[in-house]
Residue frames as a rotation matrix with the C-alpha (Angstrom) as fourth column:
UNK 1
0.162 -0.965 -0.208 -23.47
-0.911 -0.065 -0.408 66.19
0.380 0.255 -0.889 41.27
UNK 2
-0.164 0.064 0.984 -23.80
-0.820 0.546 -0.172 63.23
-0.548 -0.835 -0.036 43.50
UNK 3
0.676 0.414 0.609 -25.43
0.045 0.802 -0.596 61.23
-0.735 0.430 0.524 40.48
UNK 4
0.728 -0.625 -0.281 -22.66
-0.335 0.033 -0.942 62.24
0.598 0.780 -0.185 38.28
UNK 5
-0.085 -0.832 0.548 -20.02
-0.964 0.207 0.166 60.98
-0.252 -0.514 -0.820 41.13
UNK 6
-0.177 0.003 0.984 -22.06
-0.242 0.969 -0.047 57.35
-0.954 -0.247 -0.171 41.19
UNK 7
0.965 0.253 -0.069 -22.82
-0.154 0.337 -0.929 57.27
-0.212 0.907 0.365 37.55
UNK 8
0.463 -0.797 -0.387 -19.02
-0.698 -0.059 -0.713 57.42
0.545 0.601 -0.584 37.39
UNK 9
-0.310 0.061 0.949 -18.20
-0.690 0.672 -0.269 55.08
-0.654 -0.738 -0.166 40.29
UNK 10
0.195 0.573 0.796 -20.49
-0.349 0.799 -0.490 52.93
-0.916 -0.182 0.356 38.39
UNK 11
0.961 0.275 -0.041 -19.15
-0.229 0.698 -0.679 52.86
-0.157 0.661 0.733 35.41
UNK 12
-0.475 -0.874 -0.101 -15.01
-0.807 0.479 -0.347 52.54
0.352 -0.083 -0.932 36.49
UNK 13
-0.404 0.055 0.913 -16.52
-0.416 0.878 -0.237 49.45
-0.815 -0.475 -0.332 38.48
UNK 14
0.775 0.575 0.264 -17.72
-0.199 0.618 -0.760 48.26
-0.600 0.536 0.593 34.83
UNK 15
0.589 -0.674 -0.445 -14.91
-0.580 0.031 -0.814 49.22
0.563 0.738 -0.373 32.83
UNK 16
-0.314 -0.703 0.639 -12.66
-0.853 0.504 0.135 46.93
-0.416 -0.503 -0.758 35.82
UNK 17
-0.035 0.217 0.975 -14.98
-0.097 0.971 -0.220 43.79
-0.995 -0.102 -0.013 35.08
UNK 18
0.920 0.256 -0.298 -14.87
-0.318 0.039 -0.947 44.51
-0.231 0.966 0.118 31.35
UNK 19
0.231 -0.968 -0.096 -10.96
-0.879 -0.166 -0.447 44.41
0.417 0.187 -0.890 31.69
UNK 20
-0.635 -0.739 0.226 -10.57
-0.766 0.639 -0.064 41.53
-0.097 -0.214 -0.972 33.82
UNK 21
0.395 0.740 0.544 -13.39
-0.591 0.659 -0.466 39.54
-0.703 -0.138 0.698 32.18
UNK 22
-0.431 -0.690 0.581 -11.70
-0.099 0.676 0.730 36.30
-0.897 0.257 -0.360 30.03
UNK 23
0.383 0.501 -0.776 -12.63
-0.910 0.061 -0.409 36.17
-0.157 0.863 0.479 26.44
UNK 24
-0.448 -0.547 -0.707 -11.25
-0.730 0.680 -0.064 32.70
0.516 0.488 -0.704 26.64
UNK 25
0.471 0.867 0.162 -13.31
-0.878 0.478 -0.011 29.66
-0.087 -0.137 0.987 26.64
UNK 26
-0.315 -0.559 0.767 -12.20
-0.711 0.675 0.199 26.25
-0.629 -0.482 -0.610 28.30
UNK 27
0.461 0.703 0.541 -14.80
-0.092 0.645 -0.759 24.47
-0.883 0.300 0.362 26.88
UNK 28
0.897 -0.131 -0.422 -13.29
-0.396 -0.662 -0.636 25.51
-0.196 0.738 -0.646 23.69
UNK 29
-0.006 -0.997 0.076 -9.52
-0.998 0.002 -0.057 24.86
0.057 -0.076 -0.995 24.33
UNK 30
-0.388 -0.149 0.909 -10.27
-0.294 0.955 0.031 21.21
-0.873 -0.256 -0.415 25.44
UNK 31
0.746 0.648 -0.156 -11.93
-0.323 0.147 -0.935 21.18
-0.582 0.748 0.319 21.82
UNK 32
0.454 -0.834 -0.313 -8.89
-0.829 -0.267 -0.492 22.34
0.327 0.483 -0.813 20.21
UNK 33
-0.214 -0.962 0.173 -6.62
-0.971 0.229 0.074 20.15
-0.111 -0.152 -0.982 22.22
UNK 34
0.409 0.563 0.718 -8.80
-0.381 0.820 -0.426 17.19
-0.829 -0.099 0.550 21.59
UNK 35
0.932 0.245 -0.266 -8.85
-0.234 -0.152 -0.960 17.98
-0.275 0.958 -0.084 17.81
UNK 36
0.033 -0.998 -0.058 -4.64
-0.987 -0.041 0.153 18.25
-0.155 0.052 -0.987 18.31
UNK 37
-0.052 -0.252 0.966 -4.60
-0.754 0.644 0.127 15.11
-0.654 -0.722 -0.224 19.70
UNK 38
0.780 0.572 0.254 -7.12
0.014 0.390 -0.921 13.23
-0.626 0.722 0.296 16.91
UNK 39
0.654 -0.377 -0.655 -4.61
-0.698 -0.634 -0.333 14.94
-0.290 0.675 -0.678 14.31
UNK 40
-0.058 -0.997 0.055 -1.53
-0.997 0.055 -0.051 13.43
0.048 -0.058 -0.997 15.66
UNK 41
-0.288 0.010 0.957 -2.75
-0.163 0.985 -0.060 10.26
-0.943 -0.174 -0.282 16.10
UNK 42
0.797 0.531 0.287 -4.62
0.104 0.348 -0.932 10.33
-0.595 0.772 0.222 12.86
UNK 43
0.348 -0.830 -0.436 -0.53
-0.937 -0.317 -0.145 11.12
-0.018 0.459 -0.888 11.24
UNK 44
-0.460 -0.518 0.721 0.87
-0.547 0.805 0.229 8.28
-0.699 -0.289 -0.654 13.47
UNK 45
0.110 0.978 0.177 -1.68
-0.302 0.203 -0.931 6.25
-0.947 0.049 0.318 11.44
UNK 46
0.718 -0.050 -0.694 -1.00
-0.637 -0.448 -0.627 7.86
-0.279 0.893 -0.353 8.37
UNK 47
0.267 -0.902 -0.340 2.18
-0.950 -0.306 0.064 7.07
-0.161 0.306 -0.938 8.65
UNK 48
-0.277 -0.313 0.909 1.92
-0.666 0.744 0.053 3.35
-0.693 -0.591 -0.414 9.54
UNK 49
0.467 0.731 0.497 -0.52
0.240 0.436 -0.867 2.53
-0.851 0.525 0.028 6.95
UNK 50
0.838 -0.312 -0.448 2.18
-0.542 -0.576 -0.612 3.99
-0.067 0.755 -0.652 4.45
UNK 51
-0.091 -0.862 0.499 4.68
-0.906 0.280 0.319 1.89
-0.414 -0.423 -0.806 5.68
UNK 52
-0.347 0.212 0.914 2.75
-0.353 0.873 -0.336 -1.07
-0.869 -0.439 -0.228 5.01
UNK 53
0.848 0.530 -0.002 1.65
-0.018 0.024 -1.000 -0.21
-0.529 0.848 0.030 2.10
UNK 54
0.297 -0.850 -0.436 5.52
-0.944 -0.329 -0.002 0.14
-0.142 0.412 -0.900 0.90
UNK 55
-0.331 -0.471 0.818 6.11
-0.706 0.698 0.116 -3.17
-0.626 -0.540 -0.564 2.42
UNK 56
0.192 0.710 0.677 3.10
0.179 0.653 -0.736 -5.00
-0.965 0.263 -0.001 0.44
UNK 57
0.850 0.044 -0.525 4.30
-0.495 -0.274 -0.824 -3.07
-0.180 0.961 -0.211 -2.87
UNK 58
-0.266 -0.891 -0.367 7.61
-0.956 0.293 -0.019 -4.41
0.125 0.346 -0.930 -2.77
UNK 59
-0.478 0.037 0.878 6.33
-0.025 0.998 -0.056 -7.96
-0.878 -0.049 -0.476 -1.84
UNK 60
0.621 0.732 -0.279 4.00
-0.353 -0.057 -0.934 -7.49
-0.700 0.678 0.223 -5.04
UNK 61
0.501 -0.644 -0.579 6.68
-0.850 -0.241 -0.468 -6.20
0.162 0.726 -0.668 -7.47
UNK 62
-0.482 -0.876 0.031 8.88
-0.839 0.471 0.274 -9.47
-0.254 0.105 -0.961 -5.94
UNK 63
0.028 0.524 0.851 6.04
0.337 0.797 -0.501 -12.16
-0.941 0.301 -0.155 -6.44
UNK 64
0.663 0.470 -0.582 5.40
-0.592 -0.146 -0.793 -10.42
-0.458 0.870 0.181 -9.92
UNK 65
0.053 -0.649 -0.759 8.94
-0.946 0.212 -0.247 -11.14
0.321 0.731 -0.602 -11.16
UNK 66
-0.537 -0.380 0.753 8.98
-0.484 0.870 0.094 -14.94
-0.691 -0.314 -0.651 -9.45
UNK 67
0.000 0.541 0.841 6.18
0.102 0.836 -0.538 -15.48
-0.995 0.086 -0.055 -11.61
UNK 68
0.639 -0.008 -0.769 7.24
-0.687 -0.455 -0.567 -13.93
-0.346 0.890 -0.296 -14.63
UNK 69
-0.444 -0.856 0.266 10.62
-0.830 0.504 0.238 -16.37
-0.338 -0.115 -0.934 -13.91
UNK 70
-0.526 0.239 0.816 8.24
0.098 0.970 -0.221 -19.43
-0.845 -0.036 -0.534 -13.40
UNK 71
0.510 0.745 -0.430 6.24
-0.374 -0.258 -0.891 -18.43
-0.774 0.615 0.147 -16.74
UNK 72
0.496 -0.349 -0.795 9.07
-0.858 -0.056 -0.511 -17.87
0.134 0.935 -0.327 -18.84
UNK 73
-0.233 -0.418 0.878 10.24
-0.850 0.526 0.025 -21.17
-0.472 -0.741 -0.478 -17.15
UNK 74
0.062 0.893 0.446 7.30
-0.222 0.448 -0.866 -23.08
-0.973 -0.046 0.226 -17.58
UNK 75
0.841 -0.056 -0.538 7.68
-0.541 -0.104 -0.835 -21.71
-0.009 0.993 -0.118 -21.65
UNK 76
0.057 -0.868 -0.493 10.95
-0.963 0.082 -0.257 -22.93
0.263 0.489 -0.831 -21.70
UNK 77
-0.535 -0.132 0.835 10.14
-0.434 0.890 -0.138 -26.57
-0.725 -0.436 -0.533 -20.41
UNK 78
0.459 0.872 -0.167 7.52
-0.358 0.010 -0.934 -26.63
-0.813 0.489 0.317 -22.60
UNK 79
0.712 -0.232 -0.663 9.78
-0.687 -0.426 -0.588 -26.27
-0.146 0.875 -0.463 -25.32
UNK 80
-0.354 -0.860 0.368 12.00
-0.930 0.366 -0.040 -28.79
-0.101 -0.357 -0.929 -24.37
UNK 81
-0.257 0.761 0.596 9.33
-0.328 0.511 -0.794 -30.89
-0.909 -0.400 0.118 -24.21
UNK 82
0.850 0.446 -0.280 8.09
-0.282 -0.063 -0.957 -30.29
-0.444 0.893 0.072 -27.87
UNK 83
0.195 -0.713 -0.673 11.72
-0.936 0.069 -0.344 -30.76
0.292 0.698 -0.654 -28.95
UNK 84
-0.762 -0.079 0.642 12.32
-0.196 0.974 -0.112 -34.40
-0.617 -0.211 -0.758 -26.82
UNK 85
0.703 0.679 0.210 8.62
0.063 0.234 -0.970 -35.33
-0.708 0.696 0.121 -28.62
UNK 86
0.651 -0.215 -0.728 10.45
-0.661 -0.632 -0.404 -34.49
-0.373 0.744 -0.554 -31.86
UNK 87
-0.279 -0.952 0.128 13.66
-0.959 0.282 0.007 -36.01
-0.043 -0.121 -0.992 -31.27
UNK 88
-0.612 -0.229 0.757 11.78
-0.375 0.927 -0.022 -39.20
-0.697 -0.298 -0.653 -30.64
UNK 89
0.558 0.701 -0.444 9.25
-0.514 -0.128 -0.848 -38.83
-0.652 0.702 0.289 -33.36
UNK 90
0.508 -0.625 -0.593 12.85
-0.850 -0.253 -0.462 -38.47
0.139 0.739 -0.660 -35.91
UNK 91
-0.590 -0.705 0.394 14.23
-0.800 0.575 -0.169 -41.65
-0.107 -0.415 -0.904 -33.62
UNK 92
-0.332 0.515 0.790 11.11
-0.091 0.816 -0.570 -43.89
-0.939 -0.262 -0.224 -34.44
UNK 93
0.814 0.267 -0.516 10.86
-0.488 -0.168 -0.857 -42.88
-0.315 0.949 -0.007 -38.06
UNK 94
-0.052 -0.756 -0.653 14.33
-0.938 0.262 -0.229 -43.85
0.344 0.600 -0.722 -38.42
UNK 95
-0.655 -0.195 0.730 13.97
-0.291 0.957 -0.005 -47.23
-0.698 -0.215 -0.683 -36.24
UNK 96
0.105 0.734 0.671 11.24
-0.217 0.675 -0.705 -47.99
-0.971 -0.072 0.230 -38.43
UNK 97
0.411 -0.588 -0.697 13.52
-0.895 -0.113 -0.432 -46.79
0.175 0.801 -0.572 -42.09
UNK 98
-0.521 -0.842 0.144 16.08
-0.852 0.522 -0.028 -49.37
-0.052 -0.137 -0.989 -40.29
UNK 99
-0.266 0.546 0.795 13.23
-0.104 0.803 -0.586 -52.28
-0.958 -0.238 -0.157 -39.53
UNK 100
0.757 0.538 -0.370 11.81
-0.461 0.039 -0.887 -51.69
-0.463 0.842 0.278 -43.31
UNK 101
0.487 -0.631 -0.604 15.55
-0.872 -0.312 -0.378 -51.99
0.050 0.710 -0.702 -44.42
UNK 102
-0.462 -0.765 0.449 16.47
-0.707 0.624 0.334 -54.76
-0.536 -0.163 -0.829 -42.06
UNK 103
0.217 0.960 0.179 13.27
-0.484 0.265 -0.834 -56.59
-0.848 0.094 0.522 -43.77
UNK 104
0.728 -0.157 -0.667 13.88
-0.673 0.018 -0.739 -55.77
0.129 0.987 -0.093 -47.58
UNK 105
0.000 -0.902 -0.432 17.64
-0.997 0.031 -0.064 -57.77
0.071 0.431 -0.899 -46.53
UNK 106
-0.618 0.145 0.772 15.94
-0.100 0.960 -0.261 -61.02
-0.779 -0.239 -0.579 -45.07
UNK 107
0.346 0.890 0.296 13.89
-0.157 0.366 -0.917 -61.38
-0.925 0.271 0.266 -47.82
């Protein structure tokens, strides 16, 4: 009976250290809270690099349309350009109508 007293003895004095033994692992937790940490910073990031990237699209989209402006500019100087040429083309044809004519009267 004696070995059935200390077999029991011996095993409440396991079942205590089974109960107050931690199934939780530090080593672990500082993993976890590392991993948190990484996360949030890797958001903050996220978030910055999104920002910038808004910032650089809208500078985009406004350079596109400055140079679309200076294009359709450009075209329209052009044109101007081709008409003055013209204009003086139509102004040296006629000075030279007028010289032929002023000729034909001195002679």
């Amino acid at each position: 009976m004696n070995s059935l007293t200390e077999k029991e003895k011996k095993l409440n004095t396991v079942l205590n250290k089974l109960k107050n033994l931690s199934f939780k692992n530090p080593e672990l937790d500082n993993n976890i809270e590392e991993l948190k940490n990484k996360k949030n910073q890797l958001e903050i990031e996220k978030k910055e690099i999104e920002d910038k990237y808004k910032i650089l699209k809208e500078d985009y989209e406004l350079l596109s349309k400055k140079i679309e402006e200076i294009k359709n500019n450009q075209k329209l100087e052009e044109r101007k350009q081709i008409e003055f040429s013209e204009k003086i083309d139509e102004l040296n044809q006629e000075t030279d109508t007028l010289l032929e004519e002023i000729d034909k009267w001195q002679t």
